[in-house]
Structures are given as C-alpha cells and as structure tokens.
C-alpha positions as CSV (number, residue, x, y, z in Angstrom):
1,X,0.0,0.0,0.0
2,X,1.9,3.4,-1.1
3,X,1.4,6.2,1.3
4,X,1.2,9.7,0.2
5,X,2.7,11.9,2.2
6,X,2.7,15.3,1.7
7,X,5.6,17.9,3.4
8,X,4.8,21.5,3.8
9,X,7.7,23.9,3.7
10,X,8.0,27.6,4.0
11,X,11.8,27.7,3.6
12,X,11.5,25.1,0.4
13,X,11.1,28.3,-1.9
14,X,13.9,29.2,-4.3
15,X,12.5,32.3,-6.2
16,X,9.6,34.6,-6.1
17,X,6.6,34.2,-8.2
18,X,6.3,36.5,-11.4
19,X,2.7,38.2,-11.4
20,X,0.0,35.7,-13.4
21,X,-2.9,37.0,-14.9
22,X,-5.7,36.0,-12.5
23,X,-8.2,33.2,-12.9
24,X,-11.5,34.1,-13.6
25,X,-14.4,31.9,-13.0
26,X,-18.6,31.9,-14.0
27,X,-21.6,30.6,-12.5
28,X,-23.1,28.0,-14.4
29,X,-26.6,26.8,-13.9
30,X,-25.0,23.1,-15.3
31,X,-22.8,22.3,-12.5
32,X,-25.4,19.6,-11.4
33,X,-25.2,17.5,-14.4
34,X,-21.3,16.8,-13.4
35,X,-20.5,13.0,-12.9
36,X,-17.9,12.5,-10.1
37,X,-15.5,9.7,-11.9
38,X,-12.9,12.2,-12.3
39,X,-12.4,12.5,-15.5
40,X,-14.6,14.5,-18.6
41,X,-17.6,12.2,-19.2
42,X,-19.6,13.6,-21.7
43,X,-20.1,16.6,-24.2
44,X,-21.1,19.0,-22.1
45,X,-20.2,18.2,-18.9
46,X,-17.3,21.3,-18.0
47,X,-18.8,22.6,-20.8
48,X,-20.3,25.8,-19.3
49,X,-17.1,26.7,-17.1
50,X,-13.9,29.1,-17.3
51,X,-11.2,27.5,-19.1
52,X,-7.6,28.5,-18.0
53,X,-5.0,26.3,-20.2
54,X,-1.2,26.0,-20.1
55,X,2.1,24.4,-21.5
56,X,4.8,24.3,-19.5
57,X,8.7,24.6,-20.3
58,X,9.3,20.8,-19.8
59,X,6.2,20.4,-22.4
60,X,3.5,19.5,-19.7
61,X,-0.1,20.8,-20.5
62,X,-2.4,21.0,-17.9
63,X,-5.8,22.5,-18.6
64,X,-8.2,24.3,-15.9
65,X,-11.9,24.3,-15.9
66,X,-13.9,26.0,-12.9
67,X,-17.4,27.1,-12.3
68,X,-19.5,27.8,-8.9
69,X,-23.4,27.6,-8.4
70,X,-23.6,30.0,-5.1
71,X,-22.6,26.8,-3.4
72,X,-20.2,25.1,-4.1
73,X,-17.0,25.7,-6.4
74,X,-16.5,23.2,-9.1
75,X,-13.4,22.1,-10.4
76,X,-11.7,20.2,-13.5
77,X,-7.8,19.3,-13.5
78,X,-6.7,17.8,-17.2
79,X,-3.5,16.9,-16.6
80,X,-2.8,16.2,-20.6
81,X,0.4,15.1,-20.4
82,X,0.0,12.4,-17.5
83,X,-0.3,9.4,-20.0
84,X,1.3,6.8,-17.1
85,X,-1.3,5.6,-14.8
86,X,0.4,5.6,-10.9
87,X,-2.8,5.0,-8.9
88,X,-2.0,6.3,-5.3
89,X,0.8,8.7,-6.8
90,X,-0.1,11.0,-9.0
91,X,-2.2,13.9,-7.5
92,X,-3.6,17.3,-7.7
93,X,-3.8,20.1,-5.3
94,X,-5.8,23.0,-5.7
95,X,-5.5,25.8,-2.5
96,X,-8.5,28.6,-2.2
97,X,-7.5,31.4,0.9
98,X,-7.5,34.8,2.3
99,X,-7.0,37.4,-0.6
100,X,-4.6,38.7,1.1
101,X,-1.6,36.4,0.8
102,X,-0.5,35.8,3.7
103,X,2.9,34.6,4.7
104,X,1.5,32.0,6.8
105,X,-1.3,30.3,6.4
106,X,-4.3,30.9,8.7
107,X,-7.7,29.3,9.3
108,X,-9.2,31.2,6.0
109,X,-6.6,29.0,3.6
110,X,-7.5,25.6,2.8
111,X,-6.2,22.8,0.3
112,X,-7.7,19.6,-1.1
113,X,-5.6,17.3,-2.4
114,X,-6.6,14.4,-4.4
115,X,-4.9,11.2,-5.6
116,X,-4.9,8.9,-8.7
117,X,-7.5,5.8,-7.9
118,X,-8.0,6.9,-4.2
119,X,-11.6,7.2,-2.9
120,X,-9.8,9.5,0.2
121,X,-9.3,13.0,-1.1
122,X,-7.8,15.4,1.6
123,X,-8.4,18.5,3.2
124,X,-6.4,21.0,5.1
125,X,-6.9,24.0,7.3
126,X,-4.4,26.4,8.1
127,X,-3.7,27.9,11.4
128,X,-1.9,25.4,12.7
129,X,0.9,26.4,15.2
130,X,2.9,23.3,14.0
131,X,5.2,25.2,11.8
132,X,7.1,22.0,10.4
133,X,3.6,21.4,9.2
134,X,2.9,24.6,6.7
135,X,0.9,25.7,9.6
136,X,-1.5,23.4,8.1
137,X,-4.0,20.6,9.8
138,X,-5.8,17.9,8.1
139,X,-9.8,18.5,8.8
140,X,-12.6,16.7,7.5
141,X,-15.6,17.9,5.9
142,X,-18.1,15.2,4.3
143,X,-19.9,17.9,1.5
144,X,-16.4,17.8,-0.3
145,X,-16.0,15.6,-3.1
146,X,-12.9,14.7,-5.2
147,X,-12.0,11.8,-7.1
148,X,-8.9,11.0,-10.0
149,X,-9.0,9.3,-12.8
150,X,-7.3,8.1,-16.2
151,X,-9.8,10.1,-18.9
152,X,-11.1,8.0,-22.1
153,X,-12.2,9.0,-25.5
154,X,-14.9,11.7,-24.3
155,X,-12.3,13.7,-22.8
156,X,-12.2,17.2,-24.7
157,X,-8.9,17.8,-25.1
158,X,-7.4,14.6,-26.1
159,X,-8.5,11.0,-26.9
160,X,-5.1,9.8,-25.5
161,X,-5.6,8.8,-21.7
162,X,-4.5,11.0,-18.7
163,X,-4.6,11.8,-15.4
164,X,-7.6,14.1,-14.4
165,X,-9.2,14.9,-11.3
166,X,-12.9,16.7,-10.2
167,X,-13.1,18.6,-6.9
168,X,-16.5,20.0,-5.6
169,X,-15.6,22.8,-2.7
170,X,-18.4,23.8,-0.6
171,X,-18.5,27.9,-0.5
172,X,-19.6,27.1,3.4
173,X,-16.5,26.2,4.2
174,X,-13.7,28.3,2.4
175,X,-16.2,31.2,2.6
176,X,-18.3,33.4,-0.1
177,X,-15.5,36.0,-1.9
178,X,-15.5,37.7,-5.0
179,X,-12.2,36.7,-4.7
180,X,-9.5,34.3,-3.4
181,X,-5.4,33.8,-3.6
182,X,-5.2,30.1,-5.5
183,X,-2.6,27.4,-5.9
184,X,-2.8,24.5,-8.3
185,X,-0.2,22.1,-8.2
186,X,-0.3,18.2,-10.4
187,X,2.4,15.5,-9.3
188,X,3.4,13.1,-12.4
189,X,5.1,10.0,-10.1
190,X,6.6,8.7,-13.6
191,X,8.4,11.9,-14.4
192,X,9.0,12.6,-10.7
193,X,7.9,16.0,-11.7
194,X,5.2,18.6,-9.9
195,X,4.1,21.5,-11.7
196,X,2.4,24.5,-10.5
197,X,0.3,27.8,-11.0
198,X,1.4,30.0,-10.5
199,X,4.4,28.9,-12.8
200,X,8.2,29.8,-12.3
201,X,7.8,28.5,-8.2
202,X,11.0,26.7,-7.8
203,X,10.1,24.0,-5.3
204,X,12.9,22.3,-3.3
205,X,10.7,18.7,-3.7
206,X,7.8,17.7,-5.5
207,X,5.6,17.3,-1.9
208,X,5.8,21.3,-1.0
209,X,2.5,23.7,-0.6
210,X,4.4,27.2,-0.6
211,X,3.3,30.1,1.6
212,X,0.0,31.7,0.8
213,X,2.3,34.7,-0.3
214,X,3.3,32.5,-3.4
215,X,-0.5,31.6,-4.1
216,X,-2.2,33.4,-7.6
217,X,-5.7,35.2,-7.7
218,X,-9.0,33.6,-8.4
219,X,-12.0,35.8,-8.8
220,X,-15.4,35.9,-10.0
221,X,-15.9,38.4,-12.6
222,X,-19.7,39.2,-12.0
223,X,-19.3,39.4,-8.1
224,X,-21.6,36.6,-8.0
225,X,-19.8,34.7,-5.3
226,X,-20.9,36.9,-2.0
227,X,-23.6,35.4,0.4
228,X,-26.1,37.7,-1.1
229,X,-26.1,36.1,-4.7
230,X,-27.6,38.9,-7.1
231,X,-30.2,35.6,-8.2
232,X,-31.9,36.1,-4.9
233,X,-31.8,39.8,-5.1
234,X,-33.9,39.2,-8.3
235,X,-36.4,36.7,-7.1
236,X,-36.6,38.9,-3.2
237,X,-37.1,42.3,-5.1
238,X,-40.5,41.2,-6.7
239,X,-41.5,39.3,-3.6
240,X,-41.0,42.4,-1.1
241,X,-43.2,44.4,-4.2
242,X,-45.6,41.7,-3.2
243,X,-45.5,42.6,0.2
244,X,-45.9,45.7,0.2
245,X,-48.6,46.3,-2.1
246,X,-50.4,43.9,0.1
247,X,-49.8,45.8,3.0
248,X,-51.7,49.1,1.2
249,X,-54.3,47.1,0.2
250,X,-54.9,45.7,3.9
251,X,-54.5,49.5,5.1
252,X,-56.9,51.0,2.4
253,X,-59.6,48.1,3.6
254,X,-59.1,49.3,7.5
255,X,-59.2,52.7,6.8
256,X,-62.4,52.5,4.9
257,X,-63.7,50.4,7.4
C-alpha cells in the first residue's frame, strides 16, 4: 500500500513568483449534471465553465476548468500530459485562501488534495501552530467531493488517456468571496515532476505547498460569489413588491372600514 505523504515547507522556496494573470471563474446553472468519476464524461459536462490552459517549459499541458453555483465551487484538472497511470501517486492540489496572501497560512486557507484511484481525497486548514507542518492541519468535511482518474475517448482535449481529477468545494467552508489567492499544483510519479500555477515557483521537492504569499488570484468576474447572490436579489425584489402592495391594500380596507 503506497502512502502519500505530503511535506509543507516555508523555507522550500527558491524564487519569487512573477505576477499571473488571474483566474476568472462563472456561475453555471449546469454544474449539477457533473458525474464524479474524475475525468470528462460527456459533451457537455465542463462545458459551461472558465477554461484556463497552459504548456509548461518541460512540455507539460495542464488545462483548468472551474465554475460555482452559489454553493459550491466546481473544479476540472486535465493533466494532458500524464499518459502513465500511478494510482495512489499522481495527485492534484488545488489551495482557495485569504486574498490577502498571507505569509502563513491561517484558518481562511485551505487545500484539497486528491490522488490517482484513491476514494480518500484530503483537506487541510491552516492555522496550525505546528510550523514544520505549513501551519496546516488535516480537517474533514463530508460535503467535499474529489476523485482521479485516467480520462477515455470523451475527454475534450485529447483522446489519449490521462490523469484528471474533479473537486466540488463547498462555498460554506472556504467562505463566499469575489475573490480568493489560488494554488494548483499536479504531481506526475513517472516523471517525478510537480508543476504549478502560479508557474516559475521553484520547489525544493515535489511534496511542498508554498506560503500563501506564493499563491495566484482567483476571482469571479460578475461578483456573484458573495452570500447575497444577485439571483436572490432578483427573485426577493419582486416578492418584497408583493409585500408591500399587500400591505396598502390591507391599510386602504381598515381605513375605509
């Protein structure tokens, strides 16, 4: 039975991250069609989501797709050049925290890491006071879904297997923000590579999560993240016109009375 095991490092950085455009993400009404087998079942499944794509100087191409109903934040990890399957080794992390990048992590950063073939995906909470640990702790939260897989034929991108992964975050626990810092990182055991967004993060090992500082910026374009989702502004507007003209009538009838 191979054990992951993940090391967090603070000291394990090398070089400061050059400025990436941000990731922008939608809300998508079709987010409750998606199939968690990790991989890209059918047509349309990511279809209606942001799509972030990049090749990497040692020729990896990894491909982003993410979306959010107001509840939960969905997302897609094509790792396209993954063709090996390592069950229990290859992984993706994704990272959602406090916009403000902090230099250690704190209770509002949180990662999910999933493996290759594993049924266990894992999260973790910062604001740990173990600092050999990232400052992170491993919580559980049973609303949070993720799952890997090798893709097949209906995968979008390529017909060629690969590793890919789905996560489902609930917004309830990483909490409702236009916008958050981000980290992506994909582990190939074949290549004994890791590759992360941002890009040009110089890890000392392939089983690092770098500072918060080091993390990008994911956003939602149309502020429809927040608690108050302009949806329900647009169904509670007529409702309180309801209301209130209800209220009139009621007053007219006593008055005349």
């Amino acid at each position: 039975m191979q054990i992951l095991i993940v090391i967090f490092s603070f000291i394990s950085i090398n070089q400061f991250v050059f400025a990436e455009e941000p990731i922008p993400t939608t809300y998508s009404e079709e987010v409750d069609k998606i199939i968690y087998d990790g991989k890209w079942t059918f047509t349309r499944e990511w279809k209606e989501s942001s799509l972030n794509s990049w090749s990497f100087n040692d020729g990896t191409k990894l491909v982003l797709r993410t979306a959010h109903d107001g509840n939960y934040i969905y997302v897609f990890v094509d790792h396209l050049s993954d063709v090996f399957k390592d069950k229990g080794t290859d992984r993706a992390i994704v990272c959602f925290g406090d916009p403000s990048h902090n230099k250690i992590a704190n209770e509002n950063d949180y990662c999910f890491l999933v493996t290759l073939g594993d049924n266990s995906p894992i999260i973790l909470q910062g604001g740990s006071h173990v600092a050999v640990s990232g400052n992170f702790k491993k919580i559980s939260d049973t609303r949070f879904m993720g799952v890997g897989a090798m893709s097949d034929n209906a995968d979008r991108y390529t017909p060629v297997p690969h590793a890919s992964y789905e996560f489902k975050i609930p917004l309830e626990l990483i909490g409702r923000n236009n916008e958050y810092s981000f980290y992506l990182s994909v582990y190939d055991f074949h290549r004994n590579v890791a590759n992360t967004w941002p890009r040009d993060i110089i890890l000392e090992n392939n089983f690092v999560i770098p500072s918060p500082i080091y993390w990008g910026t994911f956003y939602s374009p149309d502020s429809s993240l927040p608690e108050f989702h302009l949806l329900y502004f647009v169904f509670f507007v007529p409702f309180l016109m309801i209301v209130i003209l209800r209220m009139q009538r009621w007053q007219k009838l006593v008055n005349f009375n």
